[in-house]
N, C-alpha and C positions, 0 to 999 in steps of 0.2 A: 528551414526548421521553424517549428510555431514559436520559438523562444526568440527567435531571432528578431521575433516579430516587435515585441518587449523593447527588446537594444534596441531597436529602431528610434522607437518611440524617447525610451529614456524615462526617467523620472524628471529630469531640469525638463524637460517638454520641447526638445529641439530633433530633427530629424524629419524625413517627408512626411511623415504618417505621425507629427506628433499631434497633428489638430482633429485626426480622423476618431472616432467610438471608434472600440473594439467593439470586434462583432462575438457573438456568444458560442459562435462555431469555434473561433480561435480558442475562445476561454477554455471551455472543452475539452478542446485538444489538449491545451496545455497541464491542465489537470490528470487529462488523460495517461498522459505520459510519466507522471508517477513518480517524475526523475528527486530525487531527496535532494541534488546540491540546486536546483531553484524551488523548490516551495517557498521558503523565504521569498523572494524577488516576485516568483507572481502575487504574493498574498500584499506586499508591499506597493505593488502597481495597481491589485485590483482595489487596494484602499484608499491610493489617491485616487480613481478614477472613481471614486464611491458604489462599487461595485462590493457591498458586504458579504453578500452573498459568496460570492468566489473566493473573496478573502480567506472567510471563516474556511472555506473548503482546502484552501493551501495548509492556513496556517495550522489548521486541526492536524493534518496529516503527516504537517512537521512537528508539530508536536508531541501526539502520542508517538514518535518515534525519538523524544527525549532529545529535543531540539529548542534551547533554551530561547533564542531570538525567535522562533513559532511561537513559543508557549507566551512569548511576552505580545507577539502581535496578535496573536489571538487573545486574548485576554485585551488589549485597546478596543478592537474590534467589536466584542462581544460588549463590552462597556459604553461604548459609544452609541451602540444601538438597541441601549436598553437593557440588556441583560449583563447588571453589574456583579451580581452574586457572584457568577458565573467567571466573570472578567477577569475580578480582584483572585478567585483564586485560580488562576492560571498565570497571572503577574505574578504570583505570591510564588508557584513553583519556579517561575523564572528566578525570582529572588534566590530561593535558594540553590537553584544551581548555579549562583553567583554572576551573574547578569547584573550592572551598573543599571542600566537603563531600566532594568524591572522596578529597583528600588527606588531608581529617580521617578517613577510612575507611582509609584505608592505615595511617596512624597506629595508629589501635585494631587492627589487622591486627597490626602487628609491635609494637607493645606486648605483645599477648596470645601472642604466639609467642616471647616474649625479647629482644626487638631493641630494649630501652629507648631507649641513645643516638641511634637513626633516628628514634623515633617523637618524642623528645624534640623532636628535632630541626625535626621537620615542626612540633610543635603551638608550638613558637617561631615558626617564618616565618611558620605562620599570622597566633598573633597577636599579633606585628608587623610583619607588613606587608599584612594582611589584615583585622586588629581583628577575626579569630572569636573570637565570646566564647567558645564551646562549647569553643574550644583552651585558652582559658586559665582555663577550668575544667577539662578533663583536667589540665594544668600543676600544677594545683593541688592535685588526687588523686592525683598521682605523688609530689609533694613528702609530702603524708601519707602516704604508701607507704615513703618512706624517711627519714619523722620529723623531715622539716626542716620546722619550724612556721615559721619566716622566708618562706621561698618559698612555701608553704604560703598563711600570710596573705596573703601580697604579689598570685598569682593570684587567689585568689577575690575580692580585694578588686576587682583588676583589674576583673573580668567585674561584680561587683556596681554598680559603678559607673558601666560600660559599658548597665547597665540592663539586666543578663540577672538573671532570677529565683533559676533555679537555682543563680547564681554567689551573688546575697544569702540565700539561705538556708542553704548552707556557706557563708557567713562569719557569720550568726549563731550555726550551730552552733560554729562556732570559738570563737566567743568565749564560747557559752556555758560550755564546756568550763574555759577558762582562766578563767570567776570574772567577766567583765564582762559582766556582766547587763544594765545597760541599753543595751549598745551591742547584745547580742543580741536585746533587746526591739525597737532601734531597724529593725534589719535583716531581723526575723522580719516586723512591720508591712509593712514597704517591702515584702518578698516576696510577702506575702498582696494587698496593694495593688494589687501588678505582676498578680496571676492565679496564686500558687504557692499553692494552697489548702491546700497539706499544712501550708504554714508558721502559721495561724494554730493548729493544735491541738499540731505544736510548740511553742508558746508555751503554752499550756496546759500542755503537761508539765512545761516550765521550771520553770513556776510551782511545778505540784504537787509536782515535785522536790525544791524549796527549803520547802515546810510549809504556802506563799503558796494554801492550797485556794479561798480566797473569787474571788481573780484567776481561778484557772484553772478556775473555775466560770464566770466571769464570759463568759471567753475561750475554754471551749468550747460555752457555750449562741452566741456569736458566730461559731465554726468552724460548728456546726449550722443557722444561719440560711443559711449559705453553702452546702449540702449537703452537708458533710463530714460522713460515714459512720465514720470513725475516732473523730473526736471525739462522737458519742454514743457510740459502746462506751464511749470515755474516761471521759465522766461517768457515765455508768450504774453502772461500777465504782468511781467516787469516790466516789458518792453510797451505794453499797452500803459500803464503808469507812469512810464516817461515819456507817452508820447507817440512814441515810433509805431504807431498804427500799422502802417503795413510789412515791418517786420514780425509784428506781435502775430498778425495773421498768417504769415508763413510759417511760421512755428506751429503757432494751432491749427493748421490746415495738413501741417506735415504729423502731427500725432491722432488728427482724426484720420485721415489716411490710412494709419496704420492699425486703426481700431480704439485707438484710446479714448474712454467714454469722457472723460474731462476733458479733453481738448475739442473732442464735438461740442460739447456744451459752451465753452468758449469762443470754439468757431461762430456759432450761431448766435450769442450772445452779441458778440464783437458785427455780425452784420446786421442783424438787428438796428442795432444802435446807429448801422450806416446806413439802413434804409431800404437792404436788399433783403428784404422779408422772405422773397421767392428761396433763394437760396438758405437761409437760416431757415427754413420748413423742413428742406431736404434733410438738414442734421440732426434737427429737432426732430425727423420720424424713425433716422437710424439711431440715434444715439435710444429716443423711445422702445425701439425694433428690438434692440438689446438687453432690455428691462431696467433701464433708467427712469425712475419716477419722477426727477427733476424736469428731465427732458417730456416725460409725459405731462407737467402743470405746464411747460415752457410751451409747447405745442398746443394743448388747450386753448393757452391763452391768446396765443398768433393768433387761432382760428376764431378764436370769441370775436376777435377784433375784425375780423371779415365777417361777422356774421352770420358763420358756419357752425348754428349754433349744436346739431345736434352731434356732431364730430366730434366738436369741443367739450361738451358731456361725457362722452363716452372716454376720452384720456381724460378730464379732470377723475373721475370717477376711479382709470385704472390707476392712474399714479396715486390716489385715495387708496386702494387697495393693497398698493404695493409701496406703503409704509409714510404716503405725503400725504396727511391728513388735509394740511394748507389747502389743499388743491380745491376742498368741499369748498372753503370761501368763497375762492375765486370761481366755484358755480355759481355761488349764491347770489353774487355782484352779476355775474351775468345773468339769471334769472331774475333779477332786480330789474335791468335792463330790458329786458323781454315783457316785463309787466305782470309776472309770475310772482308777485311778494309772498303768496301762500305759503310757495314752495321755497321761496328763498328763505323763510325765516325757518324752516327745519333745515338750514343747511346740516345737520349730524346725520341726518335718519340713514343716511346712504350704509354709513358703520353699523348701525342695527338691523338691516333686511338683515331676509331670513336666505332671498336671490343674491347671488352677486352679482349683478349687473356689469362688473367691469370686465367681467370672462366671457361678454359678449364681444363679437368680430365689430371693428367699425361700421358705420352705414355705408352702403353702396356709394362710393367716390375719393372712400379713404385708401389712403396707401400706407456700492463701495459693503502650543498643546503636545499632547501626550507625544511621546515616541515610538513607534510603529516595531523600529526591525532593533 
C-alpha cells in the first residue's frame, strides 16, 4: 500500500527508504486515495520533506472536513510559505475547536511580531489549565529573555518534571550556568534517559569545561554508543588537545565516515597539519561536495598552496557564495601572489556581480518552530 511507503520511511528518518526522495507518483497516489484517518500524516511527512505543495493538499482536505490537527497544519504551512493571512486564520479555527498546539502557534505568532503580553498570556492558560509543557518551556525562554532567573527556573523546572525532555535539559543548563553541577548532571542524565540525546554530550562539555577530561571522555564515548555525531567531533578534538593524535583521528575518520561534515573538517584539518595534504584534499572535496563553505575556503586554500590557482578561485568564490565571505580574502592574498594587485585590491566585487560565478562547475581536473500536526 502507498501509505506503507510513509511507515517505511518515518518521520525520526530511520528505515531502508528513509534517505531516498519520494517520488511524486507515490505522493499522488497517496492523495489519491482520499483515506481521512492519514491526511494528517501525509501532510506532516510531506512538510518535513519540504514538499508544500502536497502538504497544503493533505492538510486542506483534512480540513475542510472539520479536522482540527489539518486546520492547524495547514495554517503552519500556508504561513510558512508566505501566505500568512491565510495561515493565522486556519490556526485561529484550530483554536477554537480547542486544539493546544493552535494556540501554542498563535502564541509564537505574536511573540515573534512583539506582542509579548498576548503571547505571555496564552502560553500561561495553556499551562495551566492545559499542562502544555512546550508552553511552559516557552515561559521559561521569555523569563531568560528578560533575565529573570526566578521564573526562569520556576518554568523549566515545571516542564522538567512534567516529564518533557526539553524542559530537563534547560534546567540542567541552568544550573549548569549558576555553578550547581550535580543537580546539572542530575537533569542532563534524566534528559538523555527521557530520548534528549543532545543532553548526554552536553554533559560532556560540562565536564570538559570544568578540567574533569577523564568524565567527559568517559561521557562522550557513552553520547557515541547512542549515535551522537556531535559528541565524536567532541572527543576527536579532546583527544587531539591532549595529545593523543592518533586516537583523535580515529574518532574523526569514524564520523566522517559516517557522513558528519564536522568531523570531515576535522579529519582534514588534523592531516593537514601532518603533512598528508593528498588525503585532507579528498575530505576537504566531500565535505565541499556537501555544501560546506568552510570546507570550500579549506580547499581553496590547499590548492592555492599548489598553485592551482584557477580551482582555487573557483571554491574561494563558492564558499563566498555560500555565506564565507572570509574566503574573498584569501583570493585576494593569492591574487597578490600571482601579481594580480588590481584585482586583489577589489577583493568585494565578487559580492556585487551581477553573474555568479561560483555556480559555475570547476575547471577541467577538478573533482550548520511552529508545530505541524
Amino acid at each position: 500500500m502507498a501509505s506503507d511507503y510513509l511507515i517505511d520511511r518515518t518521520l525520526v528518518e530511520v528505515g531502508p527508504l528513509a534517505n531516498k526522495e519520494i517520488p511524486d507518483s507515490v505522493w499522488s497516489s497517496l492523495l489519491a486515495l482520499d483515506d481521512e484517518s492519514t491526511l494528517l500524516w501525509i501532510g506532516i511527512s510531506a512538510h518535513y520533506n519540504q514538499r508544500p505543495d502536497v502538504a497544503e493538499s493533505a492538510f486542506r482536505a483534512g480540513a475542510e472536513r472539520g479536522q482540527p490537527h489539518c486546520m492547524n497544519g495547514l495554517g503552519v504551512t500556508l504561513s510558512a510559505y508566505g501566505n500568512l493571512k491565510e495561515g493565522l486564520a486556519w490556526i485561529r479555527r484550530a483554536e477554537d475547536a480547542g486544539l493546544p498546539e493552535a494556540d501554542a502557534n498563535l502564541a509564537y505568532h505574536e511573540w515573534n511580531t512583539g506582542h509579548l503580553e498576548s503571547a505571555r498570556t496564552r502560553y500561561l492558560r495553556l499551562a495551566e489549565e492545559h499542562h502544555y509543557t512546550p508552553a511552559m518551556m516557552s515561559l521559561g525562554v521569555m523569563a531568560r529573555s528578560q533575565d529573570d532567573a526566578v521564573e526562569e527556573e520556576h518554568w523549566f523546572r515545571r516542564a522538567a518534571e512534567a516529564g518533557y525532555p526539553p524542559g530537563m535539559h534547560a534546567l540542567a543548563q541552568l544550573f549548569g550556568e549558576q555553578g550547581e553541577f550535580s543537580e546539572a548532571e542530575h537533569w542532563y542524565r534524566r534528559a538523555y534517559a527521557a530520548g534528549y540525546t543532545a543532553s548526554i554530550a552536553a554533559l560532556g562539555h560540562s565536564f570538559e569545561s570544568r578540567g574533569d577530561y577523564t568524565s567527559a571522555e568517559d561521557v562522550y564515548v557513552q553520547a557515541i554508543d547512542g549515535g551522537d555525531m556531535e559528541a565524536i567531533s567532541r572527543l576527536g578534538l579532546l583527544l587531539e588537545r591532549r595529545g593523543r593524535f592518533e586516537d583523535a583521528e580515529n574518532y574523526h575518520r569514524r564520523g566522517a565516515l559516517a557522513g558528519y561534515v564536522p568531523s570531515m573538517l576535522n579529519l582534514a584539518l588534523l592531516l593537514s597539519d601532518d603533512g598528508r595534504l593528498d588525503e585532507s584534499e579528498v575530505w576537504l572535496r566531500r565535505a565541499s561536495e556537501v555544501g560546506s563553505p568552510t570546507a570550500m575556503n579549506g580547499l581553496g586554500n590547499l590548492l592555492a598552496g599548489r598553485s592551482l590557482w584557477e580551482e582555487a578561485e573557483h571554491w574561494f568564490l563558492k564558499a563566498a557564495a555560500n555565506g564565507y565571505p572570509e574566503a574573498l580574502l584569501n583570493r585576494s592574498n593569492m591574487l597578490q601572489k600571482q601579481g594580480k594587485g588590481d584585482l586583489a585590491r577589489l577583493w568585494w566585487k565578487p559580492l556585487f556581480d551581477d553573474q555568479d560565478q561560483a555556480s559555475e562547475g570547476p575547471p577541467d581536473g577538478g573533482g550548520d518552530d511552529p508545530v505541524t500536526s
